[in-house]
Steps between C-alpha positions, in 0.01 A plus 500: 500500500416575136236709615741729750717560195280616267340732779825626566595562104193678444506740763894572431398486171249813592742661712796554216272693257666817463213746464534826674253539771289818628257725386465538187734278365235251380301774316493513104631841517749692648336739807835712573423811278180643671433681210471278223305237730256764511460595141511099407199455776309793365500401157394145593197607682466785304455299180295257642291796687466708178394156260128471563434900462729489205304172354148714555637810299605305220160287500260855566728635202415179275153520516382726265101604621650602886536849612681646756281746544183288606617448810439945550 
């Protein structure tokens, strides 16, 4: 009996949440201006796209003895 009850208050328990459902709803960000999703995505994997050839320029630039121009 104990058992049946605390089945049955956990599932109702479950079932009152009042989240909205649907897609998108459980998302971090909002995806109903087109737009804006699509200049937030592109500077995401823009800026983790551009990192590593951004990290190279600043280490060839560092290093004193290295030129460009070898590689002609």
């Amino acid at each position: 009996m104990l058992g049946h009850a605390v089945r049955r208050f956990a599932t109702s328990a479950v079932r009152s949440t009042h989240y909205p459902e649907g897609p998108g709803n459980n998302l971090p960000f909002s995806i109903e201006n087109k737009w804006a999703l699509l200049i937030k995505i592109s500077l995401f994997f823009g800026s983790g796209f551009a990192v590593p050839f951004l990290l190279v320029d600043v280490i060839l630039d560092t290093t004193s003895d290295w030129d460009a121009t070898m590689l002609l």
